[in-house]
N, C-alpha and C positions, 0 to 999 in steps of 0.2 A: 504494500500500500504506500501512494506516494506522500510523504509528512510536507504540509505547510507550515510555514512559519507565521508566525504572528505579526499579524499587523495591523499597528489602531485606526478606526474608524477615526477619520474625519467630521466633526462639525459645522457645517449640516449636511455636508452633500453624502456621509453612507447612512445616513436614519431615514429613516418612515416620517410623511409630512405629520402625521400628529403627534411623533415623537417631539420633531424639532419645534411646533406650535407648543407643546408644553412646556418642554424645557425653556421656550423664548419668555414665555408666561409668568415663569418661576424666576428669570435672571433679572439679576441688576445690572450687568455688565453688558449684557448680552453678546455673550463670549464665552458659553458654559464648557466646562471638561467635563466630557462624559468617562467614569470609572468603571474599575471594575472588568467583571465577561460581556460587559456591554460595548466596552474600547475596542473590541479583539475580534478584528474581522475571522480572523481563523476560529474562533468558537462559535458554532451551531445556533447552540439553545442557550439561550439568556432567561432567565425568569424576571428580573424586575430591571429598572433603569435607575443608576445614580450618578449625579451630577455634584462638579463643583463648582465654584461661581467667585470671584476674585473680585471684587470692588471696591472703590474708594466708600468710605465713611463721613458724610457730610452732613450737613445740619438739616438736607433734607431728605436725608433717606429714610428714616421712620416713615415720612408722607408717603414714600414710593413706595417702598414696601408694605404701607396700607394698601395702598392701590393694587397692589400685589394680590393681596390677600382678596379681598371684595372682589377685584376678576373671577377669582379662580372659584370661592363662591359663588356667583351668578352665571357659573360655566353648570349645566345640567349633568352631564357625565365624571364630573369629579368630587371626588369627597375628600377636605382636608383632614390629617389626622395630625398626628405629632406638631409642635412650636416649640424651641425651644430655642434661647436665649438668654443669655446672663447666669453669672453662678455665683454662691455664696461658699467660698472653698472651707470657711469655717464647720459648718455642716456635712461637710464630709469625713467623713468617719476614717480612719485604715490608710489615707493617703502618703504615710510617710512609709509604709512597709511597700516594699518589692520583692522580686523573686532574681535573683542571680544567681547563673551556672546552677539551677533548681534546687538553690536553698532561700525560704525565708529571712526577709533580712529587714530590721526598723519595724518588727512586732511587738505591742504589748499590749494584752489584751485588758490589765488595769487599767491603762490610760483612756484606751476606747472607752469603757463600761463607764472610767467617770464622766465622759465625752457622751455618750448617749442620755447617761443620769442626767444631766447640765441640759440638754438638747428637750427630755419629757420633762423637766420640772418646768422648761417655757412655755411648754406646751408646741414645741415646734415640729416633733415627731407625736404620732398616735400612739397611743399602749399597746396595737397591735405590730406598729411598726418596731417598738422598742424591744416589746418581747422576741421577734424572727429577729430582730439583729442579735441580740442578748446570745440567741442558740446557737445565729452561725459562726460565734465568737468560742476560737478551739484554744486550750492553751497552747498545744501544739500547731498548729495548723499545717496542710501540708501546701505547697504551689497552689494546687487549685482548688484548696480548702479557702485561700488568704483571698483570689482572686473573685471567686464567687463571693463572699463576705463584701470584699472594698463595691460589689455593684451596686449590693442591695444594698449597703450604706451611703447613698451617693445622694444625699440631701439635699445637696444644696445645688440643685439642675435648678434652673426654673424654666417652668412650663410655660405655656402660655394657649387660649384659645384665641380663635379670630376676634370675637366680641373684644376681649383684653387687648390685641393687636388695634381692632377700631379706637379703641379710647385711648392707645398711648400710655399702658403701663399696666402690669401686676401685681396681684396683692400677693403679698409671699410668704410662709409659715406662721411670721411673728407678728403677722397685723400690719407690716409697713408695705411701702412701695416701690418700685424701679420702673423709671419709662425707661421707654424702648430705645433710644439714642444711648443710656450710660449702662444697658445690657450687653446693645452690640457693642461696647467702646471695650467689654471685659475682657479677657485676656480668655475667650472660649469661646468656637465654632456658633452659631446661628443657623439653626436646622429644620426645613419643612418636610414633613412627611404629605404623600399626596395616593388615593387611587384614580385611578380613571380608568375608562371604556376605554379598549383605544382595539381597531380591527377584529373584533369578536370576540377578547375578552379583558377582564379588569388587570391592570397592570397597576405596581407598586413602583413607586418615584419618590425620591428622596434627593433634594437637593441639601449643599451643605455651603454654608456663605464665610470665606474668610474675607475679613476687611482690611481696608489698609488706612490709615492715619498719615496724613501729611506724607503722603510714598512710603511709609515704612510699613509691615503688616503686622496687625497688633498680633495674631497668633501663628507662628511657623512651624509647618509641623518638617522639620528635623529629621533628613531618613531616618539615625537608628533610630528614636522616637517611633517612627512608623514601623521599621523593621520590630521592635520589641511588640507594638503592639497586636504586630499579625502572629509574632511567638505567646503571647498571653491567650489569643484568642483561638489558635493551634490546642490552648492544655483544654481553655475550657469546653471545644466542640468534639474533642477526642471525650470528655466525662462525660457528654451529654449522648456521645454515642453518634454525632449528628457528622457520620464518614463524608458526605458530600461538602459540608462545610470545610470539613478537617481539607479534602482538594481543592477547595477554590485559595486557600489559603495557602498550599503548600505550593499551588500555583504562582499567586503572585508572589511571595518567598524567590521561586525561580526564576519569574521574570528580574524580580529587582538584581538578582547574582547571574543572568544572564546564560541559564542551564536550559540551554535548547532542548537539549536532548528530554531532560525531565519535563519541560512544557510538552513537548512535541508526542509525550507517551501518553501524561492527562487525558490531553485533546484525543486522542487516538481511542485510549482503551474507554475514560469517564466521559468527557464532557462531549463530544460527538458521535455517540454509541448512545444505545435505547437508555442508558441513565440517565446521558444527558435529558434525552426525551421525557423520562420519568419524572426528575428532577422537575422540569415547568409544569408538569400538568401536576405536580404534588403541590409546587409552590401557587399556582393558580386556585386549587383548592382548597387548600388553605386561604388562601387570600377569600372567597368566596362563603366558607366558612364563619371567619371572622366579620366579614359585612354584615350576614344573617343576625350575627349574635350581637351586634351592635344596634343591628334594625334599619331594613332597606324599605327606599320606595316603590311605590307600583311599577315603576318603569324600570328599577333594579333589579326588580323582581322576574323580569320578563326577561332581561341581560344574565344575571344568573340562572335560569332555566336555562335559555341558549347555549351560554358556555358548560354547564354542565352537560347536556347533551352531546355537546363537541368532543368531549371527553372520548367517548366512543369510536372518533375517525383516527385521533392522535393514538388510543389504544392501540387500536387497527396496525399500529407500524409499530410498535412493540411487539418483538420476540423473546420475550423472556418469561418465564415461567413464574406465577401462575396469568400470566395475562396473553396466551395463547388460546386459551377459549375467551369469549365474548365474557366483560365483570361491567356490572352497572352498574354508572357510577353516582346513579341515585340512591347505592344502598349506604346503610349506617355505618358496615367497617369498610367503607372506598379508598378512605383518606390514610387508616392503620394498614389495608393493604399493601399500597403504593408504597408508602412511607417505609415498611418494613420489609417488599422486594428493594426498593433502593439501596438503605444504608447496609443492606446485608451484603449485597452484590455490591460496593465501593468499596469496602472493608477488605474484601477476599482480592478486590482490584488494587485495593493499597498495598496490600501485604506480597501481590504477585509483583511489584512494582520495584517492591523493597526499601517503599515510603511508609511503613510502619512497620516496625516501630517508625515512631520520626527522627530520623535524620539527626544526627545531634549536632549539626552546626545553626538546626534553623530550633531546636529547645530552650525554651527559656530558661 
């Protein structure tokens, strides 16, 4: 079989017109980088689109970024989800601890517990919040004991809804406020989650906005920075079991050190092969899933019918067992089906690969 190399998609001219009408939607620059297996003309199947977006920081961009927002509102096929913006690094819990050459390092789990005590006697965390952090506090902890803990302590995100985005500010644990100009000014990423319709079915978009201040950019992400964080996120997609993740990571790992050869196998045996296929229509179903449970409208309702029925053609071109006979994918275990031919079959594909165990130059 002949191996292609990778080679990123262009801006706008290899997308889809309602790719690039979204992403234009979403930008402030309007000059978005598309990431990810979305870059990668040599990869097949993509499940979702992410973007980043590079823009100067002015005194009117909150306006535009209103504007932003209210569009893509008054757009009928898209539903915004995630806002986020500005952070309170006080409120974050576990921040000084890290994981090097996979040992914990800058852990104490007194200092946290007085740190969450301080955090429920303001009333800024819930007692349910205080008690799951309380448990997932080990006195040992192991890597991805410490990593899963630092998430779920990660307080001080702030969220944001659109209404909050229209008025120019949110209200944040402890009763006070932050407009939206000195959240984006923080020293941390400004992030819209989006779904939309887009060619027969709901597609997940995630833009991610870094800004820049008088030409300099208040937040740089730092390859090793990014290199560590595709190794942290390597431990915790290998404990959740989720092998497809564990490739798309150990992918871009490869791209960054330039191992052709370990791309070129990926694409070959995972991501251009019936996984890959697997892979979108599990991520679509989920995504479909998720809508239901949040509560769709009648015309979403008629779009999720659709796409779920289509499930059945893209089946059609899977050969893998058990989905050689006809599986509806209107039943209740469709999604545990999919899900559980996938990472069983990526797992056996990692291990023929001799990418797992992982590699210990890409191990945190």
């Amino acid at each position: 079989m002949k191996r292609v190399k990778a080679l990123k998609k262009e801006f706008p001219e290899h997308f889809i017109a309602p790719a690039v009408h979204l992403l234009r939607d979403l930008s402030l620059s309007g000059d978005p980088t598309v990431l990810g297996s979305g870059s990668d003309r040599a990869v097949l199947y993509s499940a979702d689109l992410d973007a980043m977006d590079t823009a100067p920081l002015t005194p009117d961009t909150p306006a535009r970024f209103k504007e932003k927002i209210q569009h893509l509102e008054g757009m009928k096929d898209v539903r915004i989800g995630d806002i986020k913006s500005g952070i309170l690094p006080e409120w974050n819990i576990l921040e000084e601890a890290h994981v090097t050459k996979g040992k914990v390092l800058g852990y104490n789990a007194e200092v946290a517990t007085e740190r969450l005590d301080a955090l429920k006697a303001r009333r800024i965390i819930t007692e349910a919040e205080y008690k799951e952090s309380i448990r997932l506090l080990k006195p040992k902890p192991s890597p991805l004991e410490l990593l899963i803990a630092q998430k779920a302590m990660r307080f001080g995100i702030v969220r944001w809804t659109p209404k909050d985005v229209k008025a120019g500010f949110v209200k944040l644990r402890d009763g006070t406020t932050l407009g939206l100009y000195d959240a984006m000014k923080q020293k941390t990423i400004t992030k819209v989650d989006v779904v939309t319709w887009m060619e027969s079915r709901f597609v997940e978009c995630e833009m991610v906005y870094l800004f820049t201040l008088k030409g300099k950019p208040i937040v740089t992400l730092k390859p090793p920075e990014v290199r560590q964080g595709l190794k942290e996120s390597l431990l915790i997609y290998a404990g959740e079991g989720n092998w497809m993740k564990v490739a798309k990571r150990l992918y871009s790992l490869a791209r960054q050190d330039e191992a052709t050869t370990i791309q070129a196998n990926l694409r070959e045996v995972i991501f251009n092969s019936d996984y890959g296929r697997l892979y979108s229509i599990l991520s679509d179903a989920e995504t479909l899933k998720t809508l239901e449970e949040e509560g769709i409208t009648k015309e979403e309702k008629e779009h999720v019918k659709q796409e779920t029925d289509g499930f059945r053609a893209r089946l059609a071109l899977v050969t893998l067992p058990p989905f050689i006979k006809p599986i509806d994918p209107f039943s209740a275990d469709f999604i545990e089906k999919v899900r559980t031919t996938l990472q069983t079959g990526v797992k056996k594909a990692l291990v023929h690969l001799n990418l797992l165990p992982i590699p210990g130059k890409w191990r945190t």
